[in-house]
N, CA, C and O of each residue as an XYZ file, in Angstrom:
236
protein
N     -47.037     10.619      7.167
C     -45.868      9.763      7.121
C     -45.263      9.617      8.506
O     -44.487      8.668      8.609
N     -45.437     10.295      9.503
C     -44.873     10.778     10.301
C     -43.190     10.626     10.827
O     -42.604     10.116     11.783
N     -42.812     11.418      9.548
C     -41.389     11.418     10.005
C     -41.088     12.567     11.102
O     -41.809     13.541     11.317
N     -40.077     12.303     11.642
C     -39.114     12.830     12.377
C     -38.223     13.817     11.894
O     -38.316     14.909     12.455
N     -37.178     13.681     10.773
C     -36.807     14.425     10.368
C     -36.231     14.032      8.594
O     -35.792     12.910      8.342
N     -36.307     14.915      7.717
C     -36.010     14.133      6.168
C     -34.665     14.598      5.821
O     -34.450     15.810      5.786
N     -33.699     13.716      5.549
C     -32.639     14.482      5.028
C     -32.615     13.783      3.554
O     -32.900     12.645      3.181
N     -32.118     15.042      2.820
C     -32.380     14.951      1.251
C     -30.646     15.398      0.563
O     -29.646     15.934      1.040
N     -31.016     14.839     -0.741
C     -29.349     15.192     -0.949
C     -29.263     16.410     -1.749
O     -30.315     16.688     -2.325
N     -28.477     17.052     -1.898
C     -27.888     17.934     -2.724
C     -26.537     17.910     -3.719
O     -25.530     17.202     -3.739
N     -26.982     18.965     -4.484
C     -26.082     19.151     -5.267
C     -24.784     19.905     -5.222
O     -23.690     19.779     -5.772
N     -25.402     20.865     -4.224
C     -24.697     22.037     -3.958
C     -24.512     23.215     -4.980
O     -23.568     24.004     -5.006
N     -25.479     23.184     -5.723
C     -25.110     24.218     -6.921
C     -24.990     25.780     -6.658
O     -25.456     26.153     -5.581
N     -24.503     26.627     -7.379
C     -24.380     27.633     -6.963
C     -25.277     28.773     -6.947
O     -26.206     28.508     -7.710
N     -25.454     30.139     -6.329
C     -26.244     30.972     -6.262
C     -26.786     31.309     -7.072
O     -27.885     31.773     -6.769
N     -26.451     31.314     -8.466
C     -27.030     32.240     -9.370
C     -27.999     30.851    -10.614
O     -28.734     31.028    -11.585
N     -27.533     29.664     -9.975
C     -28.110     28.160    -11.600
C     -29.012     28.253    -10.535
O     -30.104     28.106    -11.083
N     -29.297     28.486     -8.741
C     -30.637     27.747     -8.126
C     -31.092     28.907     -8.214
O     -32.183     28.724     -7.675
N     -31.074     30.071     -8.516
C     -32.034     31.166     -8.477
C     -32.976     30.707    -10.458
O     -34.102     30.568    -10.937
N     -31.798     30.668    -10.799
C     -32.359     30.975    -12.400
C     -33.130     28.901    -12.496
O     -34.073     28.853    -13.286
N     -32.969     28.220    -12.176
C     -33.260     26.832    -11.976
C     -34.111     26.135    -11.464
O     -34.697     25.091    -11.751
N     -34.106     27.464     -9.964
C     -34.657     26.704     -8.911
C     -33.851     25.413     -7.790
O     -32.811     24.898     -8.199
N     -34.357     25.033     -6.574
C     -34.003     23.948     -5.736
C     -35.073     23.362     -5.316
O     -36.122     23.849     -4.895
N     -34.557     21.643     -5.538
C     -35.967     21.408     -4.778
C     -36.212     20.927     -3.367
O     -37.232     20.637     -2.743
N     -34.139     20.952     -2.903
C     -33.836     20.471     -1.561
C     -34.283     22.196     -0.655
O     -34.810     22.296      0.453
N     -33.893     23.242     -1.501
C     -34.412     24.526     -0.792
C     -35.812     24.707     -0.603
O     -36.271     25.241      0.407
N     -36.714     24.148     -1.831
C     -38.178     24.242     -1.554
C     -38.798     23.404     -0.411
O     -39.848     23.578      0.207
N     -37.685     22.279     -0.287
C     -38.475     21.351      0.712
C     -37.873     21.839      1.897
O     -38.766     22.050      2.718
N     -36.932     22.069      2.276
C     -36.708     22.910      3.121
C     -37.413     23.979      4.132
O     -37.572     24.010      5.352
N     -37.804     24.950      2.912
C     -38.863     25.844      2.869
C     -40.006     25.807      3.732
O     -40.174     26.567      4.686
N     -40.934     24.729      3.296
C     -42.219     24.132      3.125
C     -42.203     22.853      3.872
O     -43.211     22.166      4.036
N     -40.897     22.524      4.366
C     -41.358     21.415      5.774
C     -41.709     21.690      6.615
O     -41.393     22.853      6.864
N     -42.714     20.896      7.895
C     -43.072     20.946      8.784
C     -41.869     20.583     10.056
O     -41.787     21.138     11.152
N     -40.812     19.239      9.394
C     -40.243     18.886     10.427
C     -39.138     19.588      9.716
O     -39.200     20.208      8.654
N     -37.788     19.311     10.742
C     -36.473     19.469     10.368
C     -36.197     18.465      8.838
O     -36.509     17.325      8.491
N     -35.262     19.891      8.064
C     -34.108     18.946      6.645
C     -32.842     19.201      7.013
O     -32.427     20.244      7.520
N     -31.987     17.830      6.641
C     -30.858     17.785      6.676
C     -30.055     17.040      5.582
O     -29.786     15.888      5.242
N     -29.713     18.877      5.056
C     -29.478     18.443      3.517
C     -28.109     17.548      3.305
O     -27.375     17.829      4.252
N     -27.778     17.048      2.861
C     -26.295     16.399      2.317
C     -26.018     16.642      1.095
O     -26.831     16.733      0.175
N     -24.186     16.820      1.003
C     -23.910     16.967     -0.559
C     -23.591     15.698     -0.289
O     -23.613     14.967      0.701
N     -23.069     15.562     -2.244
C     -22.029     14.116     -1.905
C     -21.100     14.157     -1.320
O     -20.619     15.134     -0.746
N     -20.602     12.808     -1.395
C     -18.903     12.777     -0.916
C     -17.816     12.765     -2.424
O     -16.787     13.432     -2.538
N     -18.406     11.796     -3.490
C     -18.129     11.918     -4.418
C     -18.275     12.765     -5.549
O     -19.346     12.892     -6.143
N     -17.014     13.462     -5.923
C     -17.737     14.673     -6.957
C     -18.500     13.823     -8.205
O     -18.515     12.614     -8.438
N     -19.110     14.932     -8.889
C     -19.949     14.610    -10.211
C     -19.019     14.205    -11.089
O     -17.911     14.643    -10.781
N     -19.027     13.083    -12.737
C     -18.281     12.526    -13.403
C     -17.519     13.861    -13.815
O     -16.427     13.675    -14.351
N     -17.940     15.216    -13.641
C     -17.309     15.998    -15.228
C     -15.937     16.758    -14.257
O     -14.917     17.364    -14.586
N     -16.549     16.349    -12.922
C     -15.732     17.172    -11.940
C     -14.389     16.070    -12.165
O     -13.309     16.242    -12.730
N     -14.938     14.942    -11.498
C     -14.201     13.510    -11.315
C     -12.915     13.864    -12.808
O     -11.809     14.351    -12.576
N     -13.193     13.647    -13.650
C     -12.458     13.204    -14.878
C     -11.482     14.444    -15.222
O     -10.441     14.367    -15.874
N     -12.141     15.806    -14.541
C     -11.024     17.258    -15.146
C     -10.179     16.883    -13.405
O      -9.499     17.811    -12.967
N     -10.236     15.982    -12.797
C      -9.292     16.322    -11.332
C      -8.061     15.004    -11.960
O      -6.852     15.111    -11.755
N      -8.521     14.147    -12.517
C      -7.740     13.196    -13.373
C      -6.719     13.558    -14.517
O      -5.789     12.848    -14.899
N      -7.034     14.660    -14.934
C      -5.897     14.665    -16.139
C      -4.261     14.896    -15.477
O      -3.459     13.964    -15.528
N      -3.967     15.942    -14.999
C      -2.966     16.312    -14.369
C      -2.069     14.954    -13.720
O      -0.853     14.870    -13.545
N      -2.689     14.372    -13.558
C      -2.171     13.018    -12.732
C      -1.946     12.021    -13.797
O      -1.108     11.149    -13.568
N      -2.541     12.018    -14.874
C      -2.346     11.221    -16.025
C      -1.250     11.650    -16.999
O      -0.915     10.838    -17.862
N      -0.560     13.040    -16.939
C       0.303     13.333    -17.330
C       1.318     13.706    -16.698
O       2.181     14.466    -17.140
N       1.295     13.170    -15.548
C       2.878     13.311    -14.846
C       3.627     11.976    -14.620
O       4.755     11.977    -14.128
């Protein structure tokens, strides 16, 4: 392919769901030849999104 460098996204999940789960931004990581440059989002996930909403919907 000859990239340069791959950046891949993440989830950011935590220590103990990517041990028991697995990663596949850590495996590629791992097992690249060139540089990864992982990214989370900017936007949280819907379940995050909607529990940061209530509080604000009731004031």
């Amino acid at each position: 392919w000859g990239a340069d460098m791959i950046v891949i996204g993440t989830l950011g999940r935590g220590p103990i769901r990517r041990v028991l789960r697995g990663s596949v931004d850590a495996a590629v990581m791992r097992n690249c030849a060139v540089p990864v440059l992982p990214v989370k989002p900017r936007v949280p996930r819907s379940g995050q999104l909607a529990a940061n909403r209530r509080p604000l919907e009731m004031a």
